[in-house]
C-alpha positions, -999 to 999 in steps of 0.1 A, spaced: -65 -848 -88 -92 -830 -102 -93 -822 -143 -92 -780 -150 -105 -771 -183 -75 -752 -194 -77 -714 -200 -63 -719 -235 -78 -745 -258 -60 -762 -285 -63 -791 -311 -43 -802 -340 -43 -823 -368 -28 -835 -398 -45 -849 -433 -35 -850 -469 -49 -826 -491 -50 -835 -531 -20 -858 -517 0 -829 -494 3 -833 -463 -14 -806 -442 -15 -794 -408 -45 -773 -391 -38 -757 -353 -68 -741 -338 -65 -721 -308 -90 -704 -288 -86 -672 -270 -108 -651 -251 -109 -622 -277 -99 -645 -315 -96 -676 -327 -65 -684 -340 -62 -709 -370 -27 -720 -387 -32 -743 -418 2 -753 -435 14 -773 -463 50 -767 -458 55 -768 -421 53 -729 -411 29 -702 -404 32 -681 -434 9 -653 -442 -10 -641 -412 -41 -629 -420 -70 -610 -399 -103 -619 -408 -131 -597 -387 -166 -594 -392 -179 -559 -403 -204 -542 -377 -209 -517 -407 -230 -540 -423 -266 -530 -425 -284 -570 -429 -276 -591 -393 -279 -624 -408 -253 -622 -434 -224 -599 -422 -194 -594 -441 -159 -595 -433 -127 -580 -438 -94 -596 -443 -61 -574 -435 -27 -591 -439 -5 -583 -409 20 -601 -420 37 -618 -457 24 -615 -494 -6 -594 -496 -20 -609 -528 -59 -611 -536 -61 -649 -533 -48 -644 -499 -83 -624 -490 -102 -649 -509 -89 -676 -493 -89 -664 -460 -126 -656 -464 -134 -685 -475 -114 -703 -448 -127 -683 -421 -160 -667 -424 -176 -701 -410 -154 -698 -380 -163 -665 -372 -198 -668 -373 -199 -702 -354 -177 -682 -327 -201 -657 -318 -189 -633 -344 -155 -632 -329 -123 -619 -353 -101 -651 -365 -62 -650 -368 -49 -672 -398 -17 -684 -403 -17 -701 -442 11 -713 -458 -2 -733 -487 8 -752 -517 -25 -761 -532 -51 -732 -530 -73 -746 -558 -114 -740 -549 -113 -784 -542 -87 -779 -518 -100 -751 -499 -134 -768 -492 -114 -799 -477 -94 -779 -456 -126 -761 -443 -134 -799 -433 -103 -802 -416 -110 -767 -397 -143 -782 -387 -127 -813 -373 -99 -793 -355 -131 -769 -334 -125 -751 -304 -151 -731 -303 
């Protein structure tokens, strides 16, 4: 029986964060790569994150963040940017989907969960 690289690919995992437990999912598609990061268990705030083609310098483009769904607050952007904008731009530019649900969004936690992203890749 012969191994097929399945269409989808997936990896979880789960580490402690400033002591809370926390989950990363990453999921690739064809078209977006979808991330859910949770500290209590669901998806919570879904967030867009796409890079801008309006941006005039290649090497650094900007991104927008868009909350399709839950609390459209500016710490969501900020942390979805920061959560994100690395993923992007190691997937060929393409638009990530992110699912956050946190407990702990302080600027120490973020950069360890952008660890755990990293050890979660798919793309």
């Amino acid at each position: 029986m012969s191994s097929i690289e399945p269409i989808i690919r997936s990896r979880q995992t789960e580490k402690e964060v400033n002591g809370i437990s926390t989950q990363v999912v990453c999921t690739e598609f064809s078209n977006y790569i979808f991330i859910v990061l949770t500290q209590y268990g669901k998806m919570g705030t879904l967030i867009s994150v796409t890079p801008d083609s309006r941006s005039n310098d290649i090497s650094t483009p900007t991104f927008s963040t868009k909350v399709l769904l839950g609390k459209d607050e500016p710490l969501t952007h900020v942390c979805a940017k920061n959560l994100a904008t690395f993923v992007s731009q190691e997937a060929g530019n393409r638009p990530v989907l992110l699912g956050l649900a946190l407990k702990d969004s302080s600027i120490d936690a973020i950069k360890q969960m952008k660890e755990i992203i990293k050890s979660c890749q798919v793309w």
